[in-house]
Structure formats: C-alpha cells, structure tokens
FIGULO-169390 format. One record per residue (C-alpha): z, x, y. Coordinates in pm, whole numbers, always signed. Each point is the difference from the previous one (the first is absolute). Last residue first. Layout:
// FIGULO-169390
+--------+--------+--------+
:      Z :      X :      Y :
+--------+--------+--------+
:      Z :      X :      Y :
...
+--------+--------+--------+
// end
This chain:
// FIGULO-169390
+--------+--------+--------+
:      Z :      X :      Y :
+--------+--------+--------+
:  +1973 :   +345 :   +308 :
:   -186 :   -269 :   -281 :
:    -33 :   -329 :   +103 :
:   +278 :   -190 :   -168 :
:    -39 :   -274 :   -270 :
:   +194 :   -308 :   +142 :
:   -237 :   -216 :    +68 :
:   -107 :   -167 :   -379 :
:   +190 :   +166 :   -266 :
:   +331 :   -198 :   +168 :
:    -97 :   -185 :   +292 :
:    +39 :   -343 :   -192 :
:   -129 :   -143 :   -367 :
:   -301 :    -62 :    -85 :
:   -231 :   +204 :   -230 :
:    -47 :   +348 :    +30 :
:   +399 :   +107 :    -50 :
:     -7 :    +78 :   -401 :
:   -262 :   +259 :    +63 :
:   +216 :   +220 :   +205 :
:   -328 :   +163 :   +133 :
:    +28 :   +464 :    +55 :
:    -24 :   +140 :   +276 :
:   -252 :   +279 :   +106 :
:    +46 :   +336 :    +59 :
:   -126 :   +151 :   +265 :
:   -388 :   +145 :     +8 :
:     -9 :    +21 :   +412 :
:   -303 :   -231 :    +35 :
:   +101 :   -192 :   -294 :
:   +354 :    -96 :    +88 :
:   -121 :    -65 :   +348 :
:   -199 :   -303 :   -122 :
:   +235 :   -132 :   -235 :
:   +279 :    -49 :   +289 :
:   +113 :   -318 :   -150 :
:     +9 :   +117 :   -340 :
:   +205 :   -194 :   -281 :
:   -258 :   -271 :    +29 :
:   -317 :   +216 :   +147 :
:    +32 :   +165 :   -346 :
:    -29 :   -274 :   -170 :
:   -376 :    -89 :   +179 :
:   -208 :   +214 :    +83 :
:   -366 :    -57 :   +124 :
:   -244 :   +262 :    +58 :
:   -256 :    +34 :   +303 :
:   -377 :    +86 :    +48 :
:    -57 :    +29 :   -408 :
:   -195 :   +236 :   -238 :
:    -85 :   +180 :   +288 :
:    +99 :   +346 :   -175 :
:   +242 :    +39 :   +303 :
:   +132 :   -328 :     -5 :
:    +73 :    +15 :   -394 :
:    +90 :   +333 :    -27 :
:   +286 :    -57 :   +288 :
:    +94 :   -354 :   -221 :
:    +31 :   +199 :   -336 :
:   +220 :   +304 :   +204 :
:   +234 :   -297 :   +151 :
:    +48 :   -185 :   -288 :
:   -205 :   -358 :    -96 :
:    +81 :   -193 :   -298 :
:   -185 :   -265 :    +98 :
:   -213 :    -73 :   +295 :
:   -346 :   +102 :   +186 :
:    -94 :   -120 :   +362 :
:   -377 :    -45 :   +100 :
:    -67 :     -4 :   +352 :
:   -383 :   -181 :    +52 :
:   -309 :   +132 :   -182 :
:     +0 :   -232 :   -271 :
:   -212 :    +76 :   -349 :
:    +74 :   +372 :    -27 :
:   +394 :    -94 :    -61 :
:    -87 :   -200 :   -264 :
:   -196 :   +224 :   -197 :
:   +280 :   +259 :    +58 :
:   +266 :   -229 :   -177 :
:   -227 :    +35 :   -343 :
:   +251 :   -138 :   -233 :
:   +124 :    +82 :   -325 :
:   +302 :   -251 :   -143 :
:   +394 :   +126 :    +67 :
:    -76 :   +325 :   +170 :
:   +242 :    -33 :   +286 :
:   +268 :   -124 :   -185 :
:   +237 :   -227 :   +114 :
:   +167 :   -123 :   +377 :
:   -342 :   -235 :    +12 :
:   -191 :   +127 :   -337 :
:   -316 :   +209 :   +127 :
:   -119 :   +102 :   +319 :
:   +161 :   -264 :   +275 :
:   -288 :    -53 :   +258 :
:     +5 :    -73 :   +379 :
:   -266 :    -78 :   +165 :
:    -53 :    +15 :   +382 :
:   -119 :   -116 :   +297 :
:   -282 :   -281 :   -125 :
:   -382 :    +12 :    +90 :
:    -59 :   -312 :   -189 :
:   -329 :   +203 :   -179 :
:   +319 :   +211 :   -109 :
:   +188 :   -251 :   -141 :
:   -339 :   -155 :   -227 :
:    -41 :   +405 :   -133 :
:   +361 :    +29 :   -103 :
:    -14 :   -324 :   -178 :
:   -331 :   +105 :   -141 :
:   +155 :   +298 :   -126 :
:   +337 :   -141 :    -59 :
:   -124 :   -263 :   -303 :
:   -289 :   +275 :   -148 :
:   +254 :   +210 :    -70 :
:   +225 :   -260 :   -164 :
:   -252 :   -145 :   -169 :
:   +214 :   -180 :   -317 :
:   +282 :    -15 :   +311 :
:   +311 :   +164 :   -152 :
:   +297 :   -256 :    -58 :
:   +251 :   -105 :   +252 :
:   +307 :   -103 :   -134 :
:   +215 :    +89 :   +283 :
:   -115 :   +359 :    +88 :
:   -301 :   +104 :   -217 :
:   -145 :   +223 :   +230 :
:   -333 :   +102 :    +13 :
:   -182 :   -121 :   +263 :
:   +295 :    +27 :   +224 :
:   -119 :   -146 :   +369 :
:   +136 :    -26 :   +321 :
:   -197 :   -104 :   +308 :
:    -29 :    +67 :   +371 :
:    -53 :   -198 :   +290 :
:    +99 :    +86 :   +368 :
:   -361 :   +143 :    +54 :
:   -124 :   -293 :   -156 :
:   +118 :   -257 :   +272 :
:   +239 :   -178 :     -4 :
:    -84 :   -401 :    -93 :
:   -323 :    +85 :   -174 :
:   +102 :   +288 :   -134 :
:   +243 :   -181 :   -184 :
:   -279 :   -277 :   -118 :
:   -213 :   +262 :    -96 :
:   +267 :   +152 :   -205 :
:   +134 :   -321 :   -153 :
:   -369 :   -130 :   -121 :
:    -83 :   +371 :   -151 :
:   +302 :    -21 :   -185 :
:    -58 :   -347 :   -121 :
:   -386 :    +23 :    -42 :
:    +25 :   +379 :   -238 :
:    +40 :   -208 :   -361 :
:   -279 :   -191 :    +87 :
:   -216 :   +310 :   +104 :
:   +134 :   +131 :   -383 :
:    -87 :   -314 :   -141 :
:   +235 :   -234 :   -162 :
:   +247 :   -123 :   +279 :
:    +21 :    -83 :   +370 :
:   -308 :   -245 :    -22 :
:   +152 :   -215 :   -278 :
:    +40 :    +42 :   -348 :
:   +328 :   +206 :    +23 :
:   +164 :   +246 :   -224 :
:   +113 :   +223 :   +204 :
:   +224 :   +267 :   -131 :
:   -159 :   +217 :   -215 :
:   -270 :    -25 :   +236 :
:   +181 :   +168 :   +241 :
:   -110 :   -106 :   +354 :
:   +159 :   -379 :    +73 :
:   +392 :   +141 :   -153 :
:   -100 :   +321 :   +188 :
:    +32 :   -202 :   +323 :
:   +302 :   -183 :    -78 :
:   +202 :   +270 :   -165 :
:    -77 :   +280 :   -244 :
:   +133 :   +294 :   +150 :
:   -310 :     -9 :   +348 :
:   -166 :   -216 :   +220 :
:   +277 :    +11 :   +237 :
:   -188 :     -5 :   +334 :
:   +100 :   +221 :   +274 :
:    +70 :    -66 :   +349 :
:    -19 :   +205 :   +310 :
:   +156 :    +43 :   +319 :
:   +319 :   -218 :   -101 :
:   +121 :   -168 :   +342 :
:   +167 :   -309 :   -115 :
:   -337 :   -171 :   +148 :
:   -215 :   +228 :   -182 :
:   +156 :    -87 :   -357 :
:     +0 :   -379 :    +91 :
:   -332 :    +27 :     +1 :
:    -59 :   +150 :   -318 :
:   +263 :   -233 :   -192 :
:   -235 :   -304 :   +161 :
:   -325 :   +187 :   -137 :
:   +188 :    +47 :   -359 :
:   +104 :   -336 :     +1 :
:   -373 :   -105 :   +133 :
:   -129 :   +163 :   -385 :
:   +279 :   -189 :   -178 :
:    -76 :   -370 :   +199 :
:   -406 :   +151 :   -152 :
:   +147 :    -23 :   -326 :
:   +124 :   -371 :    -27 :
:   -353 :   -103 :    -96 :
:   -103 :   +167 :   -244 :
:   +392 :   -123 :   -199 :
:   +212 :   +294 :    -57 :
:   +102 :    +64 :   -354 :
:   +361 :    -50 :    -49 :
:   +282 :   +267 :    -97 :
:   +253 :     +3 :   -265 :
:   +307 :   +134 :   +192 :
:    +90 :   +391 :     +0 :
:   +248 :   +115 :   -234 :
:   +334 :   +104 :   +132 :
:   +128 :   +329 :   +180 :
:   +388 :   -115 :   +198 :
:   +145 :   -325 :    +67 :
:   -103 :    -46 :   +359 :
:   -357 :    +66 :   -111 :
:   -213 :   +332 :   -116 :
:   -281 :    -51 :   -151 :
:   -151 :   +100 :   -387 :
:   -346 :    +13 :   -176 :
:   -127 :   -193 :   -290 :
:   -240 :    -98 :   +301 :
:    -70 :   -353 :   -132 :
:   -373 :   -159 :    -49 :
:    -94 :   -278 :   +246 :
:   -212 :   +176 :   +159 :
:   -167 :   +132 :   +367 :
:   +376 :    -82 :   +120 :
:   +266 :   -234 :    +96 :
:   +348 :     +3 :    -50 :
:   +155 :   -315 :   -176 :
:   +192 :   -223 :   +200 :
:   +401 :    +23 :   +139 :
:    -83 :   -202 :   +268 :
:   -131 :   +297 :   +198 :
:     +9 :   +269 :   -199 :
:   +256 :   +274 :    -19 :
:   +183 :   -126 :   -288 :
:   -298 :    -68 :   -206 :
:    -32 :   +348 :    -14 :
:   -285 :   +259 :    +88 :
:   -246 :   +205 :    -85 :
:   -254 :   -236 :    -69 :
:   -147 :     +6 :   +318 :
:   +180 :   +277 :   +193 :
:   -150 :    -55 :   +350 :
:    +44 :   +310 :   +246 :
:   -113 :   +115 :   +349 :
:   +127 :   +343 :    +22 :
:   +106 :    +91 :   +348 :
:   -147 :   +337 :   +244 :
:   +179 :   +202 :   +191 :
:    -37 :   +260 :   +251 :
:   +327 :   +247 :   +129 :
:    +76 :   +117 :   +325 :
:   +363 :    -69 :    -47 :
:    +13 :   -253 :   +242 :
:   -360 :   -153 :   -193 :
:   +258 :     -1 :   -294 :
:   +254 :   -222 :   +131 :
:   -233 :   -222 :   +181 :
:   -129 :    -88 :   -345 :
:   +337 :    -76 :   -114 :
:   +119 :   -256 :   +255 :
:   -345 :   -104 :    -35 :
:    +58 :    -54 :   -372 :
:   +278 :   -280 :    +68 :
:   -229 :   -144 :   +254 :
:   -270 :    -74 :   -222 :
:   +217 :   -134 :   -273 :
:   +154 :   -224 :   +170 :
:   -329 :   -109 :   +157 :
:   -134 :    -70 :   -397 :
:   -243 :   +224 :   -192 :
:    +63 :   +281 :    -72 :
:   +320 :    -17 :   -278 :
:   +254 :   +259 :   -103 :
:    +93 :    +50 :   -340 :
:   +357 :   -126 :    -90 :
:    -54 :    -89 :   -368 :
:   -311 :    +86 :   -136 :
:   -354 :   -186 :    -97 :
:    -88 :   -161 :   +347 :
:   -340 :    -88 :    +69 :
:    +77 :   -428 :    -23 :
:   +160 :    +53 :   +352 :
:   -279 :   +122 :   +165 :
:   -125 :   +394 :    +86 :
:   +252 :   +151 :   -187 :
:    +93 :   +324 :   +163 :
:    -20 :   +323 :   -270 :
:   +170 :   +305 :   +164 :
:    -70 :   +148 :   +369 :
:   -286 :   +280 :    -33 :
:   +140 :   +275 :   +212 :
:   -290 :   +207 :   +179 :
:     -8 :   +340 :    +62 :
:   +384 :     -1 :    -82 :
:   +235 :   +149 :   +255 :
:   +132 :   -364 :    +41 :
:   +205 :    -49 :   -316 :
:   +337 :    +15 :   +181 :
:   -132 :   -303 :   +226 :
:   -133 :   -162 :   -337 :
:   +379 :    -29 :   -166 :
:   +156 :    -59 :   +306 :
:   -238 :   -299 :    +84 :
:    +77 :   -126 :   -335 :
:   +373 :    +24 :    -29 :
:     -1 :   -205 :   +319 :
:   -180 :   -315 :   -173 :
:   -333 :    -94 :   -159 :
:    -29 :   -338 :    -95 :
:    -90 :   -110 :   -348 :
:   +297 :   -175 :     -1 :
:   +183 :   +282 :    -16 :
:   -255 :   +295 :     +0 :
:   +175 :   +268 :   -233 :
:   -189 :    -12 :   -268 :
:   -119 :   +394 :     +1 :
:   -377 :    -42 :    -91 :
:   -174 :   +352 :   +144 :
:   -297 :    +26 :   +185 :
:   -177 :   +335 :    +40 :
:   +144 :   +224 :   +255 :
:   -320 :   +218 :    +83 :
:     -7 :   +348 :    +67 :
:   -358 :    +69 :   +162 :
:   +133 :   +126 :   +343 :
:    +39 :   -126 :   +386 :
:   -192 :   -274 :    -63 :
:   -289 :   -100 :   +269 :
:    -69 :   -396 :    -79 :
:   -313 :   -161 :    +75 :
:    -69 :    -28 :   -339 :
:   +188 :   +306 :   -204 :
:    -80 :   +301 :   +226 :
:   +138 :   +335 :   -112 :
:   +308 :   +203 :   +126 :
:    +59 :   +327 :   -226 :
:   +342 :    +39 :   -196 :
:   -149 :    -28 :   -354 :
:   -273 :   +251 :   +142 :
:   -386 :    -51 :    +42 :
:   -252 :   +306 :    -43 :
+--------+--------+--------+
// end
C-alpha cells in the first residue's frame, strides 16, 4: 500500500514523494520576467515531489494579471533557468504551467490595448488584477477559425521553451474557466464553427493544444489540469459535464500523457459544490493522476493509500510553508497565509516564511 511520502514514477520522472506544490499566482514577475525573489522562492520549495511553477502565458495576448511571468521569449527562458537550476541543486523536479487566459484578462495587458480573445464574445462578469488594483475583465472577442491553430503552436512554442529553461515537465492549464474551458463548457461557447456546438466540437481546442504539446516534448513531459466543476471566473457548469471529462479523460489517455491533475470541486471553495463522479475519471487514464483542493495531510494519506490518487496537490499551504513536506512526515504545525501578501508586492509573504527548526 502507497504512502504520501513514497517515490512513484510520473513520466520518466522518479519523485521522491507524492506532495505536490500546485501552482500558485503571486504577481511578482516584473515584466513578466522572473527575478531573484523567484529562484529563492522555488529553491526553498524544493522538497516537493514535484513543484508545479505558477501560470506562464504562453504569448503575449495570454496574459490576464499584472506581473505574471511569460514562456515564451529568450528573456524569459533564461530568467527561469536561473530558477530551474536552482531546484535540480536542491534535488528537486519541476514541471511549468503553460497558460492562456482568454477572456480573463484586461485591455491593459494586451497588445495594442485590443480586446482579449476567446471561444466568445460574451464577458466574464469576472474580475483581474492590474496596476490599479481588482477591475472587471475586458469584453472579449470571438476568435476567428482561422486564427486558432497560431493559439494551438503558442502552446507548442511555450512547451519548448519550457524544456530549454530546464523545466522537466509541463502542464497544460485547461482548468478555472480560462482559455481552454472557455472552448469546452458549453455554457460558454457559443460558436458555429468546428470548435463549438457539439460535444466532440467543444473537445477540438483542447485536444488540438495537447497533441500539439506532446508533439513538441514529448508526452511523458505532458500533463494536464482540469476542474470540471468549478465555476472560477464565470464559468458555468457544462449541460454534460460528466459526459465532457469522460471522453476528455479517455482522448488524454489514448495520447499516453504523464499526468492529470484535477481540482475536486470549487478552485480554493467547496469541495462538494455540484456532484461529480471523480473516480470515473480516474479509471479512464492509467497514467499519474494528482488530486487538489482542500487537501490536509490525513485526507491526502487516505487518498494515496485508498488509490484514489498517485499524488496530491497543495497549494496555500506550500505559500507560508517552505518545508511542507517535512511538516507532514513529522505532524508539525503548519503556518498559517497572510492573505493580504499573495499578490505582488516584494519578499514579504512571499520568501520569508521560515522552515520550521
């Protein structure tokens, strides 16, 4: 029977345990650019299985937030080397999330101050975060059939540049109600087109991006995160929500990818917001499956050893716990998250939580 603190095989990766840092938005990317704050921040992170590095936009039009780093330029390859190589000193894996908010954004943040793009034209009624503070996200634009498949190579491009800055895996933000949930909900999409309608329609984008990902790193570096349930950012239930992930889960699998990784429930909310069958997922893909949300230490030990998941993702707690890991294994107290520090700002509620002694 499997342990919380038990190695397993995630691709062709051996992890040293199944305690996942999940990624975490902290706006503090200047420039999108990650700096020295960043590689501290990771390196004290290291004793994770695997750390999942926050949201990365894959092109400039994927931005939503202020200060969130990019993937997708030189600069931004070499600043996350610098922190890559900080982590594999440490011993530590990690993998990036490859990220495009659609309509999730701000005018602001796009390039010539356009319209964000999406699966609709239809507004979030949800809120960013700019240089002024939280503020209603722009009125999006439908993409055009033809612009999509420029999306799709973004996410190759973002993939690639993910291996070169050293990143051992990458996972796919399909997940909280951006891009690729804005093509998958039907409450949602309301295009006429190939990419909306049907169900199988409805499935093309996400389907596009992941074989195009895997086609630039591999699948065993590719994972995927997914929230069927969530309504994050204006994202209403699917009308076949069950249905939806099944065959999504079965299409991933016949792809052969690393890992999933699945937020139960509301995203940082309830876990029981709408029913769900989570375990008829999970018998649909037969690579590591990671579970999120909500997560303590007792819930994630029943969870590995009932083999309801291979690994479990935390998130908060790995913020005001940099030794997480060795917290659980010798039942210390944790830390608790000065909430009012997430989002910008310097090395205050972001590197200077101590390990414990």
């Amino acid at each position: 029977m499997p342990n919380l603190f038990d190695t397993f095989r995630l691709g062709q990766l051996q992890l040293p345990n199944r305690v996942v840092m999940a990624p975490l938005t902290r706006s503090r990317a200047k420039n999108q650019v990650p700096g020295d704050l960043a590689v501290e921040y990771y390196r004290q992170r290291a004793s994770a299985g695997l750390i999942v590095a926050e949201g990365s936009q894959v092109c400039p039009e994927g931005q939503g937030y202020l200060d969130t780093p990019g993937i997708h330029t030189d600069e931004h390859v070499a600043a996350w080397r610098r922190v890559t190589d900080a982590v594999h000193q440490q011993g530590g894996h990690m993998a990036i999330q490859l990220w495009h908010v659609g309509r999730i954004s701000h005018v602001d943040f796009q390039p010539g101050g356009v319209a964000p793009v999406s699966s609709t034209a239809k507004p979030s009624n949800s809120k960013t975060y700019n240089a002024t503070g939280f503020v209603e996200t722009s009125a999006p634009r439908a993409l055009c059939s033809e612009e999509i498949p420029g999306v799709v190579a973004a996410f190759a491009h973002g993939a690639r540049c993910a291996i070169e800055a050293g990143f051992d895996a990458v996972e796919i933000h399909g997940a909280n109600g951006y891009l690729i949930e804005q093509f998958l909900r039907d409450t949602i999409n309301d295009r006429t087109d190939a990419y909306g309608g049907s169900m199988e329609n409805r499935l093309r984008f996400a389907l596009e991006v992941v074989q195009a990902v895997v086609g630039a790193v591999g699948a065993h570096r590719t994972g995927i995160r997914l929230s069927p349930v969530t309504p994050s950012n204006g994202a209403g239930a699917d009308s076949q929500v069950q249905m939806l992930h099944n065959t999504l889960v079965e299409r991933l699998a016949a792809l052969d990818l690393a890992f999933i990784h699945v937020i139960e429930g509301q995203t940082g909310g309830p876990r029981d917001v709408q029913p769900f069958d989570y375990a008829a997922m999970r018998g649909r893909f037969q690579g590591a499956w990671i579970l999120n949300n909500g997560y303590t230490a007792d819930m994630a030990r029943e969870a590995i050893e009932s083999g309801r998941a291979d690994a479990i993702a935390f998130g908060k707690p790995f913020i005001s716990n940099p030794d997480l890991v060795r917290r659980f294994k010798q039942g210390l107290p944790l830390q608790s998250v000065d909430m009012s520090l997430l989002y910008g700002g310097d090395a205050r509620g972001y590197t200077d939580y101590p390990a414990s002694p």
